[in-house]
mmCIF file of the N, C-alpha and C atoms, coordinates in Angstrom:
data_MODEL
# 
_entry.id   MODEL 
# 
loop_
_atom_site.group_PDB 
_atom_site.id 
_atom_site.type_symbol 
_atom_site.label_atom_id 
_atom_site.label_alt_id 
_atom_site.label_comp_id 
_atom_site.label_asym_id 
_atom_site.label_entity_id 
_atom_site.label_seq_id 
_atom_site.pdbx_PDB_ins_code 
_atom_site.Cartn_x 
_atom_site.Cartn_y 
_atom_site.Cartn_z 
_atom_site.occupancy 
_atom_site.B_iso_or_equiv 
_atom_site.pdbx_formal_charge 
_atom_site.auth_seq_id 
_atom_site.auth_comp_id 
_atom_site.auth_asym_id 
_atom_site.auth_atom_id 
_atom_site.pdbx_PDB_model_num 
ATOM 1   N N  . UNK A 1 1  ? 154.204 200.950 218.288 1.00 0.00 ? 1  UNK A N  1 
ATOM 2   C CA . UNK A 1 1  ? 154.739 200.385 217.074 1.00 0.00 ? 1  UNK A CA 1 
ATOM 3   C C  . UNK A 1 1  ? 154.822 201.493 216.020 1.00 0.00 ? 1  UNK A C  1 
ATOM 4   N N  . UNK A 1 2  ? 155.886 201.501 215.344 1.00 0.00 ? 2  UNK A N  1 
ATOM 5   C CA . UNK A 1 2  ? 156.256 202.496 214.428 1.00 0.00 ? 2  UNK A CA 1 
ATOM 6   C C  . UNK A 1 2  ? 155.664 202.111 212.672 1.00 0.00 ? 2  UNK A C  1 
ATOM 7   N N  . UNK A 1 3  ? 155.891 203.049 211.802 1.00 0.00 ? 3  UNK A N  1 
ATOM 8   C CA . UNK A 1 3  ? 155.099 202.871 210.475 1.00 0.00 ? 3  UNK A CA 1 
ATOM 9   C C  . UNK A 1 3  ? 156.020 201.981 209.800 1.00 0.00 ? 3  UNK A C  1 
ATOM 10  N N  . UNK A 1 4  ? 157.058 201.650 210.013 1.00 0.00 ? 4  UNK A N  1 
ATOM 11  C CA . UNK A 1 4  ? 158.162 200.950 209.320 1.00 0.00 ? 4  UNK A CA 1 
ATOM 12  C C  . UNK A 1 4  ? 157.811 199.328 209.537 1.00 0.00 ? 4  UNK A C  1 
ATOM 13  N N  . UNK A 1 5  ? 157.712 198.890 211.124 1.00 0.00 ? 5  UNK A N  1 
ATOM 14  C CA . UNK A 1 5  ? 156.960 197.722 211.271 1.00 0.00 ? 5  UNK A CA 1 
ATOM 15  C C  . UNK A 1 5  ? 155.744 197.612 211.356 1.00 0.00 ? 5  UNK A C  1 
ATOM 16  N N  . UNK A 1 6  ? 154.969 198.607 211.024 1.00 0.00 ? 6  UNK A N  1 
ATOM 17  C CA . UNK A 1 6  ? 153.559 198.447 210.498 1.00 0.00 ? 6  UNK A CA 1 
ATOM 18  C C  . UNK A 1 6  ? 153.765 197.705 209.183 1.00 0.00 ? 6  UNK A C  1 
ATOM 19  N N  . UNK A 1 7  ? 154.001 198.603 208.430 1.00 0.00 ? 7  UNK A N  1 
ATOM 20  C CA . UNK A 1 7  ? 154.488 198.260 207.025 1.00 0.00 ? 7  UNK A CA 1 
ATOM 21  C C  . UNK A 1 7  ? 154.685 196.915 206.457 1.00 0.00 ? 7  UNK A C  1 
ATOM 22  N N  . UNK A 1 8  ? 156.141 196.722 207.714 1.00 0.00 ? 8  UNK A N  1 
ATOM 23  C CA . UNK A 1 8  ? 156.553 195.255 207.534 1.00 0.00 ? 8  UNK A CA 1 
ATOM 24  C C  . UNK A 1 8  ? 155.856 194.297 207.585 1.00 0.00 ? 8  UNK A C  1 
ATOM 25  N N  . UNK A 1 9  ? 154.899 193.985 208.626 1.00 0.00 ? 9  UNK A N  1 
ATOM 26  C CA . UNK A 1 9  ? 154.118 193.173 209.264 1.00 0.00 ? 9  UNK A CA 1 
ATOM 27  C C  . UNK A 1 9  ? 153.424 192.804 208.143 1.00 0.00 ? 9  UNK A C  1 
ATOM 28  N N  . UNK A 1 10 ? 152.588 194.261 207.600 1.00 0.00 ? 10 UNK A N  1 
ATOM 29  C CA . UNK A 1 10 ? 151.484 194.483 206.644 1.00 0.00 ? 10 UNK A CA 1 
ATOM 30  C C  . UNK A 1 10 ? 151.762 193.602 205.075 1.00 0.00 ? 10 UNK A C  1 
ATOM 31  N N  . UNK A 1 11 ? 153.218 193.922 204.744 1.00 0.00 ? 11 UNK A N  1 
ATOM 32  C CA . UNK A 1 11 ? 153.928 192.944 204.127 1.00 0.00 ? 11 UNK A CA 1 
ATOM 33  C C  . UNK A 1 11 ? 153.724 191.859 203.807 1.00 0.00 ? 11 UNK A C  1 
ATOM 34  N N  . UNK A 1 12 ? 154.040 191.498 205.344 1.00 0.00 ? 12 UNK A N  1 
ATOM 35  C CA . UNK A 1 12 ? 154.126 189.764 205.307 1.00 0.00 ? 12 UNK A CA 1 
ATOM 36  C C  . UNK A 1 12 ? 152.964 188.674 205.622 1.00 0.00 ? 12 UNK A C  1 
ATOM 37  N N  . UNK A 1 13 ? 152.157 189.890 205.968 1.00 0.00 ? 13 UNK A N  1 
ATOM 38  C CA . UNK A 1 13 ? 150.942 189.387 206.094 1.00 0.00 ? 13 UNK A CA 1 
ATOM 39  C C  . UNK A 1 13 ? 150.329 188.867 204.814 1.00 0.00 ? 13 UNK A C  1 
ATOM 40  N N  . UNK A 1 14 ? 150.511 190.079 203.839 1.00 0.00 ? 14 UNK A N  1 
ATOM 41  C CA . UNK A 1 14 ? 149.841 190.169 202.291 1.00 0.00 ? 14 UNK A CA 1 
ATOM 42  C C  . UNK A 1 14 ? 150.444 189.108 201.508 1.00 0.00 ? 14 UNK A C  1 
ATOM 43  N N  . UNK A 1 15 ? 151.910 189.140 201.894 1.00 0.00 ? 15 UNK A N  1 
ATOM 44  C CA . UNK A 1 15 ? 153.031 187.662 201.250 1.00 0.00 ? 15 UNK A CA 1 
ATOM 45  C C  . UNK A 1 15 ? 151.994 186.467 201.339 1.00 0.00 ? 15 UNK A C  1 
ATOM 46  N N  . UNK A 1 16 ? 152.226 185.816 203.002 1.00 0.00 ? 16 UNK A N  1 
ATOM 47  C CA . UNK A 1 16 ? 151.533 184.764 203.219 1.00 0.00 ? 16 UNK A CA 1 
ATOM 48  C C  . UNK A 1 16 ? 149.984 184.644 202.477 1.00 0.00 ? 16 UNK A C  1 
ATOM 49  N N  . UNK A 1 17 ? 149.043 185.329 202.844 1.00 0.00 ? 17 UNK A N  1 
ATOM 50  C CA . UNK A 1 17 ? 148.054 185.390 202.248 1.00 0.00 ? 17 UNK A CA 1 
ATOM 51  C C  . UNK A 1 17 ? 147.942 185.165 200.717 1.00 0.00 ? 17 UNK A C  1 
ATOM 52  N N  . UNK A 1 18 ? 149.101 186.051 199.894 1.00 0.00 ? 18 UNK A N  1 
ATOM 53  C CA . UNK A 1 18 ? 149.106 185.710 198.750 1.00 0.00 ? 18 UNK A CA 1 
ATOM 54  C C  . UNK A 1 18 ? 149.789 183.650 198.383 1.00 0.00 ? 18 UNK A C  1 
ATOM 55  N N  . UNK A 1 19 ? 150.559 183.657 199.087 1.00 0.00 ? 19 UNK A N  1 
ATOM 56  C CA . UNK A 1 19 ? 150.837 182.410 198.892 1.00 0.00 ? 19 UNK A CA 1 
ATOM 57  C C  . UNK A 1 19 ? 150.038 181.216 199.170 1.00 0.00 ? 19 UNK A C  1 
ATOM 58  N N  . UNK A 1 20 ? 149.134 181.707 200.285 1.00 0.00 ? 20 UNK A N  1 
ATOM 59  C CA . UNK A 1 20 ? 148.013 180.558 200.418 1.00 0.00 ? 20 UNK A CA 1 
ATOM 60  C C  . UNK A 1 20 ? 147.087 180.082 200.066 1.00 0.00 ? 20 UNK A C  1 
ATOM 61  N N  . UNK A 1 21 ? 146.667 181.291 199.276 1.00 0.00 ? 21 UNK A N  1 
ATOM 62  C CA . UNK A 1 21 ? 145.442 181.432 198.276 1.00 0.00 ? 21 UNK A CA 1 
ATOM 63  C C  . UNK A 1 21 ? 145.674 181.368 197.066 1.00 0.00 ? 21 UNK A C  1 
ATOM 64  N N  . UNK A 1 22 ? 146.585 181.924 196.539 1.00 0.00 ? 22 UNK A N  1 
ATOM 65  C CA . UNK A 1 22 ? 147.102 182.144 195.070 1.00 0.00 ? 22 UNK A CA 1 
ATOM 66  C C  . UNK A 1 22 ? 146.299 182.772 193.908 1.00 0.00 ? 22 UNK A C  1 
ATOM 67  N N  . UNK A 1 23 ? 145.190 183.279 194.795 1.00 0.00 ? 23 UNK A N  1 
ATOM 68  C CA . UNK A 1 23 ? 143.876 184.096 193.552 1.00 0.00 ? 23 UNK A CA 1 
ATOM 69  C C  . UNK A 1 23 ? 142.849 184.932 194.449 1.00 0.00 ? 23 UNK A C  1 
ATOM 70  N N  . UNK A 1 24 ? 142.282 185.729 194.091 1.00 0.00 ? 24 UNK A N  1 
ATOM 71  C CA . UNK A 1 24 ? 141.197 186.528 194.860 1.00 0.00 ? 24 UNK A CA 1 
ATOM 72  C C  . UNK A 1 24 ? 140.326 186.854 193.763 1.00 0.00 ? 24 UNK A C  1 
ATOM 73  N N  . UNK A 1 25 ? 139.154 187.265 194.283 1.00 0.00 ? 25 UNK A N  1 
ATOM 74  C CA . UNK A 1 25 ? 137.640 186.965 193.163 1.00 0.00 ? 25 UNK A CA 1 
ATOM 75  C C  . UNK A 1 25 ? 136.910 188.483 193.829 1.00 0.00 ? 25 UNK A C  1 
ATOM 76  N N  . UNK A 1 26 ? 136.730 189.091 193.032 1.00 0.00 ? 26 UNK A N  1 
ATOM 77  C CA . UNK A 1 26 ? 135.503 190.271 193.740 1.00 0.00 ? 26 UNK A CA 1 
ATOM 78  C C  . UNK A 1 26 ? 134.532 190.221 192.287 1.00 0.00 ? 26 UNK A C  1 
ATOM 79  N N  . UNK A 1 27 ? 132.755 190.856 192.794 1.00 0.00 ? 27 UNK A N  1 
ATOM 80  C CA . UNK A 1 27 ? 131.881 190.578 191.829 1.00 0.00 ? 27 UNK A CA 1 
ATOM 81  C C  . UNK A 1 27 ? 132.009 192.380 191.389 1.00 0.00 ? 27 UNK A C  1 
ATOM 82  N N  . UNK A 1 28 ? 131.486 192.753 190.128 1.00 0.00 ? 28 UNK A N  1 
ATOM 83  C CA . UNK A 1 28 ? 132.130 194.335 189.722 1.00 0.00 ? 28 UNK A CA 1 
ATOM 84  C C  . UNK A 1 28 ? 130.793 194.610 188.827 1.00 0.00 ? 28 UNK A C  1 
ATOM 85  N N  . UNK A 1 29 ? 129.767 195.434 189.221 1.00 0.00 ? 29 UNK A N  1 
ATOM 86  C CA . UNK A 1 29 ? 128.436 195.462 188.828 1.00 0.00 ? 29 UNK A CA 1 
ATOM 87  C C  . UNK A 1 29 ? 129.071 196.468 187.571 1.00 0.00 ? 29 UNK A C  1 
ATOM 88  N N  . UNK A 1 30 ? 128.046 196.277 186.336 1.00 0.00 ? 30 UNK A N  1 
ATOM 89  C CA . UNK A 1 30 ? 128.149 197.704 185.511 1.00 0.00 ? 30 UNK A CA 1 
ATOM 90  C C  . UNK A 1 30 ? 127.003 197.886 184.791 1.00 0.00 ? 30 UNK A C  1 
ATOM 91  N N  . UNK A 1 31 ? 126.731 198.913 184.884 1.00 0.00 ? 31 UNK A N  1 
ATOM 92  C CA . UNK A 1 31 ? 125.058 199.552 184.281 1.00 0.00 ? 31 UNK A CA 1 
ATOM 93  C C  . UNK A 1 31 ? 125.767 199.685 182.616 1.00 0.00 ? 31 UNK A C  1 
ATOM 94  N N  . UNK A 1 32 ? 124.004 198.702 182.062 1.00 0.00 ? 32 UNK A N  1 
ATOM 95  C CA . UNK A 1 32 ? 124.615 198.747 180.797 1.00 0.00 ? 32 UNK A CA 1 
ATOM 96  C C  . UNK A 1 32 ? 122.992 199.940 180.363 1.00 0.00 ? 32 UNK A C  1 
ATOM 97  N N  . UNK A 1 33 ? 121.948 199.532 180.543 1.00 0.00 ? 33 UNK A N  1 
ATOM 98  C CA . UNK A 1 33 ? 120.920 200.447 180.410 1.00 0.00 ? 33 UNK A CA 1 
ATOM 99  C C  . UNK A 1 33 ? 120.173 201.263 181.452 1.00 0.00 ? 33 UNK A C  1 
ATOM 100 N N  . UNK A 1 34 ? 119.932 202.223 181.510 1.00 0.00 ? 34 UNK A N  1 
ATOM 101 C CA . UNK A 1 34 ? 118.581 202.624 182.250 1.00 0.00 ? 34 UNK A CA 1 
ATOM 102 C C  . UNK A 1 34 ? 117.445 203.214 181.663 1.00 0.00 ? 34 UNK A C  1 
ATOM 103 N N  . UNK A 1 35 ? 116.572 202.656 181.297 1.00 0.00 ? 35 UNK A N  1 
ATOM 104 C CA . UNK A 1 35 ? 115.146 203.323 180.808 1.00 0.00 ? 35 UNK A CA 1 
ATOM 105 C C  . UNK A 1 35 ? 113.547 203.664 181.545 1.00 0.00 ? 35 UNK A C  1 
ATOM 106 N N  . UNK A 1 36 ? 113.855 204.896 181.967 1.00 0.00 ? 36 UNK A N  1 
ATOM 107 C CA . UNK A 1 36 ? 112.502 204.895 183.005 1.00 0.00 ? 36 UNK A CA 1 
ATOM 108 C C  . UNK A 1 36 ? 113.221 204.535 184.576 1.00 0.00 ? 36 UNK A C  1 
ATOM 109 N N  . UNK A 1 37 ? 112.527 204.207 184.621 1.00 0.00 ? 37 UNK A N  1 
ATOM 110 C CA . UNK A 1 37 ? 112.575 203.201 186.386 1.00 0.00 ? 37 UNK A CA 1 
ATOM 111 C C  . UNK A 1 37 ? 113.274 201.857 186.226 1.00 0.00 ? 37 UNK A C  1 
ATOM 112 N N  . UNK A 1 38 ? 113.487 201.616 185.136 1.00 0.00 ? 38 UNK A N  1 
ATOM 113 C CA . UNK A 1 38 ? 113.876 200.335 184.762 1.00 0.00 ? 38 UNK A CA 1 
ATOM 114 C C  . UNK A 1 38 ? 115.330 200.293 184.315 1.00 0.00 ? 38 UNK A C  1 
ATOM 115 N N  . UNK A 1 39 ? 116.358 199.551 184.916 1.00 0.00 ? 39 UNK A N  1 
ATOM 116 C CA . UNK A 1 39 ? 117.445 199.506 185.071 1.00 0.00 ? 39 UNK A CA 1 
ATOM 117 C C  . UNK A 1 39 ? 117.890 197.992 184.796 1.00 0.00 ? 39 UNK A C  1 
ATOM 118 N N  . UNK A 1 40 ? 119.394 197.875 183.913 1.00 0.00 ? 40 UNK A N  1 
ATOM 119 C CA . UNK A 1 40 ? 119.505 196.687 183.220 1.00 0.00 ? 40 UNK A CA 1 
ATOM 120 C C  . UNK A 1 40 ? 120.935 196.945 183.804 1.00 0.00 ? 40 UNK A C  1 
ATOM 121 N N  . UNK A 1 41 ? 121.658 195.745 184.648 1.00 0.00 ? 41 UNK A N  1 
ATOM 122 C CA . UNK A 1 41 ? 122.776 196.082 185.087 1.00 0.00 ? 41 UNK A CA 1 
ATOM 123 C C  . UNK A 1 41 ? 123.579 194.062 185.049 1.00 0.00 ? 41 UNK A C  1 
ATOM 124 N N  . UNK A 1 42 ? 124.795 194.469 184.661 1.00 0.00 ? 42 UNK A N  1 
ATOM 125 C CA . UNK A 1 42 ? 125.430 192.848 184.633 1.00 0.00 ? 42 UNK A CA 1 
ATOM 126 C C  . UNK A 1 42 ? 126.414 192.790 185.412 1.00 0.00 ? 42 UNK A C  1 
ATOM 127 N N  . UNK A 1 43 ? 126.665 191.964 186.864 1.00 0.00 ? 43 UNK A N  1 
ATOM 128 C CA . UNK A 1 43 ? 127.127 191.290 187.228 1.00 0.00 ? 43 UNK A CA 1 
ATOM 129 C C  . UNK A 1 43 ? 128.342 190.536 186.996 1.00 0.00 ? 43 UNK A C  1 
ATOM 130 N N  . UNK A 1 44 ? 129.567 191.047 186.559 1.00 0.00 ? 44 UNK A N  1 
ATOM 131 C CA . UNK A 1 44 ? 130.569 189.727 186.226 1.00 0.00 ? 44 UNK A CA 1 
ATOM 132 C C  . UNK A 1 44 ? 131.947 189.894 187.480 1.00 0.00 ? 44 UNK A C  1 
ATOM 133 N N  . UNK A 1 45 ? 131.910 188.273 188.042 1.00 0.00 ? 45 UNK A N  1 
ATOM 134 C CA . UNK A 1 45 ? 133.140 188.242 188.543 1.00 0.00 ? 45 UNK A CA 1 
ATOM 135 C C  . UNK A 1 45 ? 134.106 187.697 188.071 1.00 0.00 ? 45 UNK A C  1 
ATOM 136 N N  . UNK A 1 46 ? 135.497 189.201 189.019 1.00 0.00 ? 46 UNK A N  1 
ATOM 137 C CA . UNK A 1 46 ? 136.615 188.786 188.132 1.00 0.00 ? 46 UNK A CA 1 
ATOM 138 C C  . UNK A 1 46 ? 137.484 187.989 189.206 1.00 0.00 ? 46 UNK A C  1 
ATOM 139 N N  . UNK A 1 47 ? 138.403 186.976 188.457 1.00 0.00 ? 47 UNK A N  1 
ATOM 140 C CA . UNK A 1 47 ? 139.625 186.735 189.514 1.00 0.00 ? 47 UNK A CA 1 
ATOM 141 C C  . UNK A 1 47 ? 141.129 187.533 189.110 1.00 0.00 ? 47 UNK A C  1 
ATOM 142 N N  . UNK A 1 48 ? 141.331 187.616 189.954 1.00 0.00 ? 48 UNK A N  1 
ATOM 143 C CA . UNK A 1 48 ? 142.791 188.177 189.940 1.00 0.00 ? 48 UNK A CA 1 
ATOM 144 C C  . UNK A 1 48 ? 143.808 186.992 190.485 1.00 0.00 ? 48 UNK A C  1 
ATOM 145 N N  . UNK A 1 49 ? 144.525 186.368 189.970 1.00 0.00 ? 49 UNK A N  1 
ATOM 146 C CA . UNK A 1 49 ? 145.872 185.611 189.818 1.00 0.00 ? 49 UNK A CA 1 
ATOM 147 C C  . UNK A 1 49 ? 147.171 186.236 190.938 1.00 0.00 ? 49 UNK A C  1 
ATOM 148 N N  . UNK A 1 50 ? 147.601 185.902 192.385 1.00 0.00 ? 50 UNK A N  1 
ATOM 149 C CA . UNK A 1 50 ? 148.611 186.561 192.242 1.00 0.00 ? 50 UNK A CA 1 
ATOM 150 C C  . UNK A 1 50 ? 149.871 185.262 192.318 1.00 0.00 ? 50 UNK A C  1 
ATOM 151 N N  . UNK A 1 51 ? 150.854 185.989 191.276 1.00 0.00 ? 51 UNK A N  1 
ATOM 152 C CA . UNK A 1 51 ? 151.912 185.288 191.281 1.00 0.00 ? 51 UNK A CA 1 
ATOM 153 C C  . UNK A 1 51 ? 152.744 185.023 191.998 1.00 0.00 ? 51 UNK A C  1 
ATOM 154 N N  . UNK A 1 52 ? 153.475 184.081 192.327 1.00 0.00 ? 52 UNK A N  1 
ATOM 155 C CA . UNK A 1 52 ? 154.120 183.227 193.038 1.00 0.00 ? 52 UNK A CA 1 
ATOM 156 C C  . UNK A 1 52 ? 155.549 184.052 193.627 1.00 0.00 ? 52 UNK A C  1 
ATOM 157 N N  . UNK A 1 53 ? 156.052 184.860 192.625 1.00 0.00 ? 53 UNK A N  1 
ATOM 158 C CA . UNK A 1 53 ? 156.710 185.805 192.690 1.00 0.00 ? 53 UNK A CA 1 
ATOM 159 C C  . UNK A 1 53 ? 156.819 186.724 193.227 1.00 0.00 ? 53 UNK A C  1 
ATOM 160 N N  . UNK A 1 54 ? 155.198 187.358 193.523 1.00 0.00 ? 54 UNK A N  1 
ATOM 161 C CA . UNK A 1 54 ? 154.791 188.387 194.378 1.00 0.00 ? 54 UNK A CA 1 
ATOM 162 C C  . UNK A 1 54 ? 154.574 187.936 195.876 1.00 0.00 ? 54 UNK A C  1 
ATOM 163 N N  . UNK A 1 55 ? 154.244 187.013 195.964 1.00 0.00 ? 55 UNK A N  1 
ATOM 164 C CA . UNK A 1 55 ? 154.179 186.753 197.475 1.00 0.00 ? 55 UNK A CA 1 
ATOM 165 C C  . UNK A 1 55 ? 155.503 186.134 198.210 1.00 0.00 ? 55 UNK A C  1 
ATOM 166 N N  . UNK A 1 56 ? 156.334 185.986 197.698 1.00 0.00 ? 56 UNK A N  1 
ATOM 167 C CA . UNK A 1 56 ? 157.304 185.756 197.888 1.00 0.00 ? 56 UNK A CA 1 
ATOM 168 C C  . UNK A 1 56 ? 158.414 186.767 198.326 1.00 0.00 ? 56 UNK A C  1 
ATOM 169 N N  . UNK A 1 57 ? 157.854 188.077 197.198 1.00 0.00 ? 57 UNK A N  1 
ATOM 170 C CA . UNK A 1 57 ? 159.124 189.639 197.335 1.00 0.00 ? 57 UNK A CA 1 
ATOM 171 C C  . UNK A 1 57 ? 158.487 190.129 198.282 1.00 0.00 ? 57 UNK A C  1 
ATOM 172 N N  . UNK A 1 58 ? 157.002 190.210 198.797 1.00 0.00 ? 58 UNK A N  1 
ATOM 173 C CA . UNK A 1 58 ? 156.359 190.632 200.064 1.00 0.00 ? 58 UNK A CA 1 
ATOM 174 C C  . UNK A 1 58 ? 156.987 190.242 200.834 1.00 0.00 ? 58 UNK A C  1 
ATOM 175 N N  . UNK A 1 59 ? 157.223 189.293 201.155 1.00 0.00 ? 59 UNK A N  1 
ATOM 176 C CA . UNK A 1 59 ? 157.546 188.290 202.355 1.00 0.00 ? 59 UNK A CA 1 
ATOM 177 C C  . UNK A 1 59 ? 158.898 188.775 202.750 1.00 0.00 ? 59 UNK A C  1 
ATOM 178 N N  . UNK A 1 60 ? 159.609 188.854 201.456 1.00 0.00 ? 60 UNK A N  1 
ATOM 179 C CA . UNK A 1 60 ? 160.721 189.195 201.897 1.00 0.00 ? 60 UNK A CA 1 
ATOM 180 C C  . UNK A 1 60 ? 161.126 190.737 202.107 1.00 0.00 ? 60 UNK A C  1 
ATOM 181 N N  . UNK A 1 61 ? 160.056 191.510 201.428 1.00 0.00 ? 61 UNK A N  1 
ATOM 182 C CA . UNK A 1 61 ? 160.520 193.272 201.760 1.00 0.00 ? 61 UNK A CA 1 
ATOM 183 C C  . UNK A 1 61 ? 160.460 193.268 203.156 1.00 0.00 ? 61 UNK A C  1 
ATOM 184 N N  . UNK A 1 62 ? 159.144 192.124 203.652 1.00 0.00 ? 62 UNK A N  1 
ATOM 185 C CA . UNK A 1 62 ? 158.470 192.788 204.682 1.00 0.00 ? 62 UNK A CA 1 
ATOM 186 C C  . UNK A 1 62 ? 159.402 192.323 206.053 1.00 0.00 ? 62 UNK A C  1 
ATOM 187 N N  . UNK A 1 63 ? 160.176 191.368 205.686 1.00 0.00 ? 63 UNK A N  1 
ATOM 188 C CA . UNK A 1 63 ? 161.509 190.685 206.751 1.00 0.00 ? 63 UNK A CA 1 
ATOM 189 C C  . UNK A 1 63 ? 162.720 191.573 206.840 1.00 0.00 ? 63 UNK A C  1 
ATOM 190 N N  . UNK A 1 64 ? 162.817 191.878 205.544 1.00 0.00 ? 64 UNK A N  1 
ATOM 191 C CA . UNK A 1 64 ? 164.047 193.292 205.389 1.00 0.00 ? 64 UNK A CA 1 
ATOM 192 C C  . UNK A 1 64 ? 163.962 194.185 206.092 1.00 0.00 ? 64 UNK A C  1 
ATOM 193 N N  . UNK A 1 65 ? 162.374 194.626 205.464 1.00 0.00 ? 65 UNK A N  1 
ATOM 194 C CA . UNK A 1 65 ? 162.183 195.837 206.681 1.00 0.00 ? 65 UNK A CA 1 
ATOM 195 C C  . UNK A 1 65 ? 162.018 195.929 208.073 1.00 0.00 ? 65 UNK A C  1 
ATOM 196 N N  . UNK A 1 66 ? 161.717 194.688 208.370 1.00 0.00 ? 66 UNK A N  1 
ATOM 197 C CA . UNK A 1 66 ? 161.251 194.702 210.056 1.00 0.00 ? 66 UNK A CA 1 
ATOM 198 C C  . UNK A 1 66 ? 162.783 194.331 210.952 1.00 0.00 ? 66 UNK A C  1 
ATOM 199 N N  . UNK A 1 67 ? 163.777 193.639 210.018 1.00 0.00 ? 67 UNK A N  1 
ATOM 200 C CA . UNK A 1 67 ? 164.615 193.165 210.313 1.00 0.00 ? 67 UNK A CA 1 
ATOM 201 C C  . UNK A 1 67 ? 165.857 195.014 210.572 1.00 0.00 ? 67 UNK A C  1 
ATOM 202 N N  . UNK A 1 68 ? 165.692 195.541 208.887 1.00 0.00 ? 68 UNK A N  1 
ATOM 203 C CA . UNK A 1 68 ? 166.880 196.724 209.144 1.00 0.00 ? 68 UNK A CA 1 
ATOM 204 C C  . UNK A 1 68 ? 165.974 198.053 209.937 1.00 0.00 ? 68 UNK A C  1 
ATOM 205 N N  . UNK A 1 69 ? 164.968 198.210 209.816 1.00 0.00 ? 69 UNK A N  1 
ATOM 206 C CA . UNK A 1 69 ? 164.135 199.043 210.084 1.00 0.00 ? 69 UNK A CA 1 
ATOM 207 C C  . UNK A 1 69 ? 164.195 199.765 211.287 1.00 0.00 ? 69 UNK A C  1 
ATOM 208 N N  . UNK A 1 70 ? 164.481 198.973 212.225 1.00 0.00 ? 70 UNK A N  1 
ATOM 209 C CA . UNK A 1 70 ? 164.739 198.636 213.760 1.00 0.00 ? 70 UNK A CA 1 
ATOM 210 C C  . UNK A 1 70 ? 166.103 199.619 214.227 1.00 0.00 ? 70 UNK A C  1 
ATOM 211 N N  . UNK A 1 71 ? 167.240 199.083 212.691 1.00 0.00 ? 71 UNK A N  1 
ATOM 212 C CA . UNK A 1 71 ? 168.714 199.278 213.523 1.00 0.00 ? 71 UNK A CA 1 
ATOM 213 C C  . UNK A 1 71 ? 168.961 200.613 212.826 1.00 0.00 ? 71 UNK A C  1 
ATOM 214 N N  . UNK A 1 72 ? 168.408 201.599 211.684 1.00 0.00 ? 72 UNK A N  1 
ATOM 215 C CA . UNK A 1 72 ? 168.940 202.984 211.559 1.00 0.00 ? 72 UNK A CA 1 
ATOM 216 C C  . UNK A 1 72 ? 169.098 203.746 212.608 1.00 0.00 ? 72 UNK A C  1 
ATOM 217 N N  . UNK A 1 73 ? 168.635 203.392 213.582 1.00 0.00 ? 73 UNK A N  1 
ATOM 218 C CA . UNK A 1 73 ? 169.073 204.357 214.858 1.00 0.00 ? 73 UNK A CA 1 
ATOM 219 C C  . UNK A 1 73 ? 170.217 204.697 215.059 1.00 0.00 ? 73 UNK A C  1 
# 
């Protein structure tokens, strides 16, 4: 398999995914003090939103490409 339908696949994978979920959450530590041995650090998770829009132009780069990708030969 070539990098073009890697790509593609990779695409449409990320499309769907984005469309099924419609949000992703990671937790993002940040050191606010350290004094001594003693360390004060906060915890906040963020979500990230993806739009409806975006999983949609995935979907479709990733059909374009797998679709013309093939025929430059």
């Amino acid at each position: 398999m070539n990098a073009i339908k890697l790509t593609a696949l990779a695409l449409i994978v990320a499309g769907v995914l984005g469309l099924a979920y419609g949000s992703f959450s990671f937790t993002r530590e940040t050191h606010q003090a350290q004094i001594g041995s003693l360390s004060l650090s906060v915890q906040e998770k963020e979500t990230v939103n993806v739009p409806l829009w975006a999983g949609i132009g995935a979907i479709v780069a990733g059909a374009a490409l797998l679709l013309l990708g093939g025929k430059s030969r």
